[in-house]
Each structure stands twice: as structure tokens, then as C-alpha cells.
C-alpha positions as CSV (number, residue, x, y, z in Angstrom):
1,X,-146.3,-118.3,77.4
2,X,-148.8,-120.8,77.0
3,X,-151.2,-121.9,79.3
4,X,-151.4,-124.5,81.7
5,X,-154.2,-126.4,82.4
6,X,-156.3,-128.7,84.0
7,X,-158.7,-131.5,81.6
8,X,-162.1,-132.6,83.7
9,X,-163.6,-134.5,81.1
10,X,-167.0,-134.7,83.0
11,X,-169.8,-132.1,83.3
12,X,-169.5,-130.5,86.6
13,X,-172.1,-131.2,89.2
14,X,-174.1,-128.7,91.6
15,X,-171.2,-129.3,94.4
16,X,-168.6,-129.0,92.0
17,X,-170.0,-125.8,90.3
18,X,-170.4,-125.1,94.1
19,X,-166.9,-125.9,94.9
20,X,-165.4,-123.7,92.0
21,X,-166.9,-120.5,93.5
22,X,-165.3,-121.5,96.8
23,X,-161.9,-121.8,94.6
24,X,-162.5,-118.0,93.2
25,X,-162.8,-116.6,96.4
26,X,-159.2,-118.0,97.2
27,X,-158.1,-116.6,93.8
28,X,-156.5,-113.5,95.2
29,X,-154.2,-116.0,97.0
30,X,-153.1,-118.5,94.5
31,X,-151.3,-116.6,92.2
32,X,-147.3,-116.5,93.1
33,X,-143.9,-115.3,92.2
34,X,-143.6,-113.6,88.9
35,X,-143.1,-114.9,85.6
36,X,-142.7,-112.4,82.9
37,X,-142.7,-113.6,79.4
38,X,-142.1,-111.2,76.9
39,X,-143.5,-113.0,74.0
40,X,-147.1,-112.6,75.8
41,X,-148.6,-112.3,79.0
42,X,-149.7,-115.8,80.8
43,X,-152.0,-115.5,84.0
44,X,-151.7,-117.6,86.9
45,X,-152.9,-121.2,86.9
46,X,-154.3,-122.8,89.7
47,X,-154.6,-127.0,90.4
48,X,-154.8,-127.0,94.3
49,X,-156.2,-125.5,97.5
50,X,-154.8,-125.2,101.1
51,X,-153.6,-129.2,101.9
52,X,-151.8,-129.9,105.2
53,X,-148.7,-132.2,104.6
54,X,-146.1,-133.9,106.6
55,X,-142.2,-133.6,106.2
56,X,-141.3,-137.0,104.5
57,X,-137.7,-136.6,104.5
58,X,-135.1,-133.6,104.7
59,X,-131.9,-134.0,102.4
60,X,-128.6,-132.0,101.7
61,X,-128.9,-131.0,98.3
62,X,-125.6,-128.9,98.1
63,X,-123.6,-126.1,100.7
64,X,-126.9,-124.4,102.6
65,X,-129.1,-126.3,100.4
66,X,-132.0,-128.9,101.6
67,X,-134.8,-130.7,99.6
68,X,-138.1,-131.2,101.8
69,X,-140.4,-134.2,100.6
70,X,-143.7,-133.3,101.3
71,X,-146.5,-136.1,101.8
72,X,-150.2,-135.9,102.8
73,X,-151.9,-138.0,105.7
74,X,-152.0,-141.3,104.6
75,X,-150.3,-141.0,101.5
76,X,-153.0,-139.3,100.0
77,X,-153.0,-138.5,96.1
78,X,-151.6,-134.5,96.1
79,X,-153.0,-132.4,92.9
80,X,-151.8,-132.8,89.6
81,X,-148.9,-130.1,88.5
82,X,-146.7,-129.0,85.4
83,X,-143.0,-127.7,85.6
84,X,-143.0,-124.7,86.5
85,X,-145.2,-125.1,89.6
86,X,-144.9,-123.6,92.9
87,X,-146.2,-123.4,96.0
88,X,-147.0,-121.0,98.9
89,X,-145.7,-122.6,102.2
90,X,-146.9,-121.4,105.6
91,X,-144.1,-122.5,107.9
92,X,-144.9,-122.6,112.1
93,X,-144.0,-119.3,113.0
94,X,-146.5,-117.8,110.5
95,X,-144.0,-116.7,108.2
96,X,-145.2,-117.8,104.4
97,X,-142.5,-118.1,101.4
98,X,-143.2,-119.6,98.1
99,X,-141.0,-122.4,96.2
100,X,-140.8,-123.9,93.5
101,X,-142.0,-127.7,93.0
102,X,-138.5,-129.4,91.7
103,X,-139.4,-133.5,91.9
104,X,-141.5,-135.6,89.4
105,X,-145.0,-134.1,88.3
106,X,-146.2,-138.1,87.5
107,X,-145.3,-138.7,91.2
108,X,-148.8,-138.1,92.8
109,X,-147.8,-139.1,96.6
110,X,-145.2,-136.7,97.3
111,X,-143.7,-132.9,96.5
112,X,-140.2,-132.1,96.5
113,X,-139.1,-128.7,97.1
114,X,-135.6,-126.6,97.9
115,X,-134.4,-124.3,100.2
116,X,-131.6,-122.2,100.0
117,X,-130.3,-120.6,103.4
118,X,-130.3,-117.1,103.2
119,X,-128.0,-116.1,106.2
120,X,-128.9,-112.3,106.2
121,X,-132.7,-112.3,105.1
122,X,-136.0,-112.7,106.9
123,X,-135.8,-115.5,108.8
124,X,-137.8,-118.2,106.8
125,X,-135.2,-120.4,105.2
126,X,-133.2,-120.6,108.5
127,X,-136.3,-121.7,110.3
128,X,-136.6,-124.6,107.5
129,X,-132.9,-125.8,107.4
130,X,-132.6,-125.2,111.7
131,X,-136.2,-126.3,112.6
132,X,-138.3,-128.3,110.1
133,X,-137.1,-132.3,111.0
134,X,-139.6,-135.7,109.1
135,X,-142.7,-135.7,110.5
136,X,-143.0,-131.8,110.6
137,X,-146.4,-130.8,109.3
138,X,-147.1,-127.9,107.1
139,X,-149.8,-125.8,105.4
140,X,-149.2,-125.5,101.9
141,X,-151.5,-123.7,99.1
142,X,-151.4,-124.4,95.6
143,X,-149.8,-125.7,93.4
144,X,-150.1,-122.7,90.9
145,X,-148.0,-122.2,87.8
146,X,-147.4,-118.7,86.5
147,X,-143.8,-120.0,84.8
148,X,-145.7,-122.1,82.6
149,X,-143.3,-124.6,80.5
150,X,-144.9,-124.1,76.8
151,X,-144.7,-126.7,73.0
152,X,-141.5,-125.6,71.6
153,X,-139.1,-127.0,68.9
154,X,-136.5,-126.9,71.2
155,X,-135.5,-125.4,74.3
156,X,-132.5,-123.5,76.1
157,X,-132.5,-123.4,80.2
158,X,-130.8,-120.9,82.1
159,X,-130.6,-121.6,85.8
160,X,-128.6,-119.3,88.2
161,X,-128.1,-121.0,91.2
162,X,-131.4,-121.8,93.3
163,X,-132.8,-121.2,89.8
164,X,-132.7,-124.9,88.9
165,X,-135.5,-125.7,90.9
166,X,-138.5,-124.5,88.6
167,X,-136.3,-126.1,85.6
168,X,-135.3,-129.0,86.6
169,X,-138.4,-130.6,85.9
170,X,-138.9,-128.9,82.5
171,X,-135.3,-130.4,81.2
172,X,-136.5,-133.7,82.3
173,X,-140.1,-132.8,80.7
174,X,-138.2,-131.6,77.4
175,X,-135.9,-135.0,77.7
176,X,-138.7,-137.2,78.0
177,X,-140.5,-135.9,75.1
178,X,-137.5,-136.4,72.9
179,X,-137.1,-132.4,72.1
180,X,-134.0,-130.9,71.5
181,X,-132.9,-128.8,74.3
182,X,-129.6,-127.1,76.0
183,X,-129.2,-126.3,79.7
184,X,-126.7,-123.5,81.3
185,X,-126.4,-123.9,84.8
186,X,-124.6,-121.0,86.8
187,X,-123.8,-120.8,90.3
188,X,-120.9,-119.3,92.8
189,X,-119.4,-123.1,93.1
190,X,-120.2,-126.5,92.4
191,X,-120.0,-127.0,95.6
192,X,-123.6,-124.5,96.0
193,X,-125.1,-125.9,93.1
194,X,-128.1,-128.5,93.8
195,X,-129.1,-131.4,92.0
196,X,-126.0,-131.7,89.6
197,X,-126.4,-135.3,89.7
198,X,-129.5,-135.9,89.1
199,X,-128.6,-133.5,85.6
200,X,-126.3,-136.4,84.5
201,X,-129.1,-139.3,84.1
202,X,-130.9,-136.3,81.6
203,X,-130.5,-137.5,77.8
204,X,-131.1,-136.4,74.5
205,X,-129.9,-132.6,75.3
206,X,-126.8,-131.1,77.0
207,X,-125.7,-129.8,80.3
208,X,-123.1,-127.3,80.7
209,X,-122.2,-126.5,84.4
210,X,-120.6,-123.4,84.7
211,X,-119.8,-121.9,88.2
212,X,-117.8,-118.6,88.5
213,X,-114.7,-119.5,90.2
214,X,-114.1,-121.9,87.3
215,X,-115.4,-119.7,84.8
216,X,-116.0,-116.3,85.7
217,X,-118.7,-113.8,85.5
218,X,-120.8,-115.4,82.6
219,X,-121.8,-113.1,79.4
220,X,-125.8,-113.5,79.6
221,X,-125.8,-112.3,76.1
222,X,-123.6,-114.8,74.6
223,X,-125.2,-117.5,76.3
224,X,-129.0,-116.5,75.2
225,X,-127.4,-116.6,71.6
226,X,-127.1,-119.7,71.5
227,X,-130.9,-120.8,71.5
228,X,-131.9,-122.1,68.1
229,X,-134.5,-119.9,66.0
230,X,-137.7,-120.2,67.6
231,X,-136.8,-121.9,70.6
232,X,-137.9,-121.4,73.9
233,X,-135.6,-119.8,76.7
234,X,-136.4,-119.8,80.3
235,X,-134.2,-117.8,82.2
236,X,-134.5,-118.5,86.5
237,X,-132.3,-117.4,88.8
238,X,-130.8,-113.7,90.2
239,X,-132.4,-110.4,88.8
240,X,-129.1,-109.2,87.0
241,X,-129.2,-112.3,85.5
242,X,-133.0,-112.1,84.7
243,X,-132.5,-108.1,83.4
244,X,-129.2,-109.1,81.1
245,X,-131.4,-111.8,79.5
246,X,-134.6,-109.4,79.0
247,X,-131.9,-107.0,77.4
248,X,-130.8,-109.1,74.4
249,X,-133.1,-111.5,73.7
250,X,-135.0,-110.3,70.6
251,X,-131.4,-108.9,69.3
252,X,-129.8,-111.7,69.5
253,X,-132.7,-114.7,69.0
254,X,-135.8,-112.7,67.7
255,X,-137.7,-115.6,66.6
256,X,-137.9,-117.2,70.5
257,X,-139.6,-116.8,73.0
258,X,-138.2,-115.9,76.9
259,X,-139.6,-117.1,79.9
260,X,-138.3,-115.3,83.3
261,X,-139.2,-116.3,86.9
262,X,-137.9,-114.2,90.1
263,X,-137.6,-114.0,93.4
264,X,-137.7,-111.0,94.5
265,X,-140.4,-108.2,95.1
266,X,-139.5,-105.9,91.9
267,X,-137.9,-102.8,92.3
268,X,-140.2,-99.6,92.7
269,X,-139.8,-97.7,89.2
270,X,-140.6,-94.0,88.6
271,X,-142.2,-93.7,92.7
272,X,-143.4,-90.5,94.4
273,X,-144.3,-89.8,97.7
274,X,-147.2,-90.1,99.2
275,X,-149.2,-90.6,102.7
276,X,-151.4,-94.0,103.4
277,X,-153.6,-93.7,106.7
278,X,-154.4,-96.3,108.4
279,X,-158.1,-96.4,109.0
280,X,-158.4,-98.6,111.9
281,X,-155.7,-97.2,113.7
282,X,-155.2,-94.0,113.0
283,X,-151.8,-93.9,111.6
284,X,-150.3,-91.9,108.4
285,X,-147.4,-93.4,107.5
286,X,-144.9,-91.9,105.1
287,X,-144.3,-94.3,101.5
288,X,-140.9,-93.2,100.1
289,X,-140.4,-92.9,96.6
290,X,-138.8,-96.4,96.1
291,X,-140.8,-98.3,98.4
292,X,-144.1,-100.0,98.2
293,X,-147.0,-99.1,100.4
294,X,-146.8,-102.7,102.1
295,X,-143.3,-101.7,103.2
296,X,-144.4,-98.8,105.2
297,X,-147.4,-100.7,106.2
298,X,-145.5,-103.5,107.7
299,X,-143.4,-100.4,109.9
300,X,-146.8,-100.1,111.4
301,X,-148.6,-103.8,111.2
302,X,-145.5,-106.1,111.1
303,X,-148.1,-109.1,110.7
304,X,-149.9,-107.7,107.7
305,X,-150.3,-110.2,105.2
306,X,-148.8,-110.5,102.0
307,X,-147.1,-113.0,99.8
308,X,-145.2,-112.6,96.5
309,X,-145.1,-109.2,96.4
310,X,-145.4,-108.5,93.1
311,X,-148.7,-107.8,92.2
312,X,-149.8,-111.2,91.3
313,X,-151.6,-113.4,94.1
314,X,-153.5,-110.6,95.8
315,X,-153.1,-111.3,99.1
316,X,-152.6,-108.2,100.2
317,X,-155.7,-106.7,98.3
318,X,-156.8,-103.9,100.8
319,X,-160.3,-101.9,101.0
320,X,-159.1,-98.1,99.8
321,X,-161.8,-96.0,101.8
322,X,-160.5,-92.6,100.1
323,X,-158.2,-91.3,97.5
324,X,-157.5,-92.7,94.0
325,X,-155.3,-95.5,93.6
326,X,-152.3,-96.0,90.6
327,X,-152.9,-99.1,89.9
328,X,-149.3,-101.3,89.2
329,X,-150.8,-104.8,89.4
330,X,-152.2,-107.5,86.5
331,X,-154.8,-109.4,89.3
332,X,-157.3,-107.1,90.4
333,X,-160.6,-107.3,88.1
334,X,-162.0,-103.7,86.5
335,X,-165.0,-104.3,89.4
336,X,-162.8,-104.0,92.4
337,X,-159.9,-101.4,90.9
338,X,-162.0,-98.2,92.1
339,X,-162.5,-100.1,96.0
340,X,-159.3,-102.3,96.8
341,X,-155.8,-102.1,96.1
342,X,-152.8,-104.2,95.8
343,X,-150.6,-102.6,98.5
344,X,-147.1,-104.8,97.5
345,X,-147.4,-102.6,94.0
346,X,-149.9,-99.8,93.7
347,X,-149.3,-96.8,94.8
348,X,-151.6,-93.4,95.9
349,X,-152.8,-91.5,92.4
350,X,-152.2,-88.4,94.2
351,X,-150.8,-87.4,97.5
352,X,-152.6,-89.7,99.6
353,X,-154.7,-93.2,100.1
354,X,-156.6,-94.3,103.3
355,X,-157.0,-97.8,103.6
356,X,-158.8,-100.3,105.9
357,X,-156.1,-101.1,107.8
């Protein structure tokens, strides 16, 4: 991917050179969700700090789907951001989730993000849709873009449900610079699918809505064949979907690039056992094979924090006080890989890690 950046076309002063090693030391916390691009790697880029916001408005996107404007005091100018952006959102139980910035990036006053209601999972989406009402206030960190939206001839979007929300504002980026490009949008039922009308005002490309009970299961495959040569795809949406697309790209379209966002912690690939004592308190907890160490940590320390659990915005970087670490993560510089760990990813070189926990 390419990267995303931001142009300060002064010479910073002592306070500002002051200010960016204050923005370092929050570094292990503004990187987010994943987003794995096979052509090359792209780090994380960061445009914002910790900003507390007001609900603006709460709006029914679609079935168990509501958009949150987000404003600051006063109408304050928010930081600048690209498609692809997200956020970390603290919510006021303490629970923090990440989402994806889905209104206009030239609209400084306000962020738009989605929420789907996840009936059967953790807790934070149902505090949002039953809870959060206008003139809620929340702690937000970021923006940060690790989905960056890159130059391409042309472009084909993939969005699987709750997918559109990191690509709606790259088709309207791609239709606004006059590039060709081709958007697939999948979902259960229209009926579940957000934003389909503000797809329609979108020009110069084309928009093919295709949920399953009209159309089926969709062939991944077939649809990532029908990127031109060289253009870029960005896949967002469920993991099969993600995994079918990582499959077949370069057979079918190996002149492209792909561009993959998810959002889920990734699955635990070729795991072993292993103990993690807990320094502070004493505990050894037991890490299964296909779990991370912050799953058994969070048995033990159910208010441990952590974020995208994939090995990206280090915060859960913990002090390792003995045993050798297998490092899984792409965040943690050579200087702190033989002292801290990345406990949503790395596992125990050997048969056990103590940590200062």
C-alpha cells in the first residue's frame, strides 16, 4: 500500500519537536485493526491524539445499523484524515472498540462512524445502539489509517456487509478524482446493508448490490477477476470473504494490488502450549495452543488492556521479566523485542514467559 501522510510545510518549533515525542510515546496505542496488503507492507499512520467529542446525532443506517456523528466542544476543527481511517473509541463502561471513519474527510467539524449490533458478542455495540443518545460524550484516539487508500489507474471495492464503512469514502474519493472504478457490495439483505443510498449519488464508476437471498453465496474468485490489470482491490468485510480473496488474487489479476482490512483478532496459527505467570499476582495461567496469551490473561485480569488484537497498536505491550518471547507482531522496535511483548500475538519461545502483570 502506499502511505498516508500528513504535509506541515513549516519547520517545527522547540514545542512542536516537543510535542512529537509526546506523540511517540502514545505510538504503541495508535495503530488499529489490521490491514494486510499483499503487494507490500504499509505501517500505521497516525493524524490525531486522544480528543473528547460529543454525540451530534444518532441515525438508523439499515436493520441493527446506526451512524454516530461525532463533534468536538464548540465545533472545534477535528484532525485531518484519508479513507481508510479509523478510530479507537472508548465508550462509558470502559469498553474500547475501533471503527472505521465512513463520512466526508473535507468535513473538518464532524466524524461519522457505524455500528453494527452484534447480539451475541461482547457487549460494546449494544451499549452504543441501547445507551449512547446526542449530547453523549466520548473519548476517541486517532484517527490512524493502516487501510491506506493508494494512486491507482482504477479501482475495484469489495465490501461485505459492515465492510462499506472504510470504503465508502474511497469510492467517493476514487469518483471525485474522475478514476475508473467498480464497487461489489455484499450483505445478508438489503434490508442490513447501510448507506445504499448515499452509493446511488456516486458517478463515474458502478455499483453492483448483491445480497445473498437475492443472489446467493457470492464466488469471491469470480468477482476479484473482474479488476482491470493493475488495478487496485480493497477487499473489507468477513474473514472468509477476506481469505477467498487473498487466495486468488495474483491467479486471477497478477498485475493488482489487494488491500484487506478485518475485524477480528486473527486466528492462532501453528500454537503450542505454554505457561505465562503473572508477576504481580502470582498466577500461572495455562495458554492453549489456539489462544493468545491475552486470552488467558483476561481469565485472570478481566480489565487488562488491549485493543486490536492483532499485533499492531501495542497496547497491550507487556514487561517480559523471564523467558524468551516468539515474537508474532510488526510494532515492537528491535530495542524493546528482548524486554516487552505483545501479549494479543506473541507467544512463550519455550515452555514459559513471566510477565509484569
Amino acid at each position: 500500500m502506499g502511505t498516508a501522510t500528513v504535509t506541515v510545510e513549516f519547520e517545527p518549533s522547540a514545542s512542536l519537536r516537543m510535542l512529537g515525542v509526546v506523540m511517540d510515546a502514545y505510538k504503541q496505542v495508535f495503530a488499529g485493526r489490521t490491514a494486510h496488503v499483499l503487494s507490500r507492507p504499509n505501517p500505521v499512520q497516525r493524524t490525531g491524539f486522544d480528543l473528547e467529542l460529543l454525540v451530534e446525532s444518532v441515525r438508523a443506517e439499515a436493520e441493527n445499523v446506526v451512524s454516530l456523528n461525532l463533534v468536538a466542544h464548540e465545533r472545534a476543527l477535528l484532525p485531518r484524515w484519508k479513507p481508510g481511517s479509523h478510530v479507537d473509541v472508548f465508550l462509558p463502561s470502559g469498553r474500547q472498540r475501533q471503527y472505521s471513519l465512513c463520512g466526508d474527510p473535507a468535513d473538518r467539524r464532524r466524524y461519522r462512524i457505524a455500528i453494527r449490533r452484534i447480539g451475541d458478542g461482547n457487549g460494546g455495540s449494544r451499549e452504543i445502539h441501547d445507551e449512547l443518545r446526542p449530547g453523549s460524550r466520548l473519548r476517541i484516539r486517532g484517527p490512524r489509517n493502516a487501510f491506506d487508500f493508494v494512486e491507482a489507474p482504477s479501482y475495484l471495492f469489495i465490501a461485505g456487509g459492515i465492510g462499506i464503512t472504510p470504503i465508502l469514502p474511497m469510492v467517493k474519493a476514487a469518483a471525485t478524482a474522475g478514476v475508473r472504478w467498480q464497487l461489489i457490495y455484499l450483505g445478508s439483505a438489503r434490508t442490513t446493508m447501510p448507506f445504499l443510498d448515499e452509493l446511488s449519488d456516486c458517478s463515474g464508476g458502478t455499483v453492483e448490490i448483491r445480497p445473498d437471498d437475492e443472489f446467493g453465496t457470492p464466488d469471491i474468485a469470480e468477482l476479484v477477476g473482474r479488476a482491470e490489470p493493475g488495478a487496485a482491490v480493497y477487499v473489507c468485510g468477513p474473514s472468509p470473504v477476506l481469505a477467498a480473496a487473498q487466495r486468488t488474487m495474483f491467479v486471477v489479476n497478477p498485475t493488482g494490488s489487494l488491500h484487506t482490512e478485518r475485524f477480528s483478532a486473527l486466528p492462532v496459527l501453528d500454537g503450542k502450549e505454554f505457561d505465562i505467570r503473572l508477576a504481580r499476582t502470582g498466577r500461572t495461567l495455562r495458554v492453549g495452543a489456539d489462544e493468545t496469551a491475552l486470552a488467558a490473561i483476561r481469565r485472570a485480569i478481566p480489565g487488562v488492556v488491549y485493543s486490536c488484537q492483532q499485533g499492531f497498536c501495542g497496547t497491550c505491550k507487556t514487561a517480559v521479566l523471564a523467558g524468551r518471547v516468539q515474537h508474532r507482531d510488526r510494532t515492537l522496535p528491535d530495542s524493546e523485542r528482548e524486554n516487552f511483548m505483545l501479549t494479543c500475538v506473541s507467544r512463550a519461545a519455550d515452555d514459559s514467559l513471566t510477565v509484569d502483570l
